[in-house]
N, C-alpha and C positions, 0 to 999 in steps of 0.2 A: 208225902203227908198232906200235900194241898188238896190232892184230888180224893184221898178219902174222904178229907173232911166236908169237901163239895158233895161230894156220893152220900154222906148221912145228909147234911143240910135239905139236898134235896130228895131224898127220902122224907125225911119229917112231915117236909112242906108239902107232900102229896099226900102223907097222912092227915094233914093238916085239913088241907084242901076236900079232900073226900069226904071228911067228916063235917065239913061246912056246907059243899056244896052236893044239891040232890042230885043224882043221876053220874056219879063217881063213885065206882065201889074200887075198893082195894082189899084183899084179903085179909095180910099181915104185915107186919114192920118189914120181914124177909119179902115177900111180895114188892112192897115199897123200893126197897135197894135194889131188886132186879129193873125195878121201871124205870129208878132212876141212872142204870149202868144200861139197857135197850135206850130211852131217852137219849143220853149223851152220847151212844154209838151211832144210833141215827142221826140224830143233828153234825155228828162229823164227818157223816158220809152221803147220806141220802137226801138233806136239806139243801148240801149245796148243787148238787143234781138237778133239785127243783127249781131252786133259785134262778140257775142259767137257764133252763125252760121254757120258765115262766118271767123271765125279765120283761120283755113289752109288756104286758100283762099290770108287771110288779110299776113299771114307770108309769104307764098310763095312769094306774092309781097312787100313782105320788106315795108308794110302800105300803099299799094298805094291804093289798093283796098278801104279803110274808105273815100277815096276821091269819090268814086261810093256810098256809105254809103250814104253818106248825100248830094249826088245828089237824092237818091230814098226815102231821108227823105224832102226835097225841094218838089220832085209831089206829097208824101201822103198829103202834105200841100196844093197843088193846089187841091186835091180832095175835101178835107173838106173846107178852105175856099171860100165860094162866092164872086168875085171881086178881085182873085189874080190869075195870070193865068200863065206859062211858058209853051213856046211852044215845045220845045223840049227836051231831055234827055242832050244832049250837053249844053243849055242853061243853064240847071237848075246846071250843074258842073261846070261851069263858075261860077252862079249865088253864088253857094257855099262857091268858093273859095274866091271869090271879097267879102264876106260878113263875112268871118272869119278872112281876114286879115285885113279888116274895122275895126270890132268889137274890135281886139286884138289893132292895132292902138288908137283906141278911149278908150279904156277903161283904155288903157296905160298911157295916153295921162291925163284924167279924174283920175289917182289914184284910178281905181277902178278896178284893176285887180288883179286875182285869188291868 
């Protein structure tokens, strides 16, 4: 029940988000939940790929770099899904951040945090 209720929250919040910010498109609510069930698939497989990677990289900038991480886990998401779209590399690290500190808010907020 926890991870549905993850799966709308962030669903919402990327509808949320698209509709606030320019150069995020998302089709539909259903669009939304596939981005936000691709999202969470890659962050559990393919972030930490990056992660160890790009460790020197990640230390030398004292963690700034994991914020590029998952700007370039945001377009593998526009790759695969049909109806979600960000237009630029800037967008999608905005996109990021606005949706991790949603997340962490709302889940906060919800009693449903880590």
């Amino acid at each position: 029940m926890k991870i549905l209720l993850r799966l709308l929250v962030t669903a919402a919040l990327v509808l949320l988000i698209a509709n606030l910010l320019t150069g995020v498109h998302v089709a539909s609510f259903g669009t939304a939940i596939i981005v936000a069930v691709v999202l969470g698939l890659l962050n559990l497989f393919i972030k930490p790929i990056l992660v160890i990677l790009t460790l020197p990289v990640t230390f030398i900038t004292l963690g700034l770099f994991l914020l590029v991480i998952n700007a370039i886990i945001i377009l593998l998401c526009t790759n695969i899904v049909g109806g979600f779209a960000v237009d630029s590399f800037w967008t999608a690290l905005i996109f990021s951040v606005i949706l991790s500190v949603l997340q962490s808010v709302t889940y906060r907020i919800l009693g449903d945090d880590k």
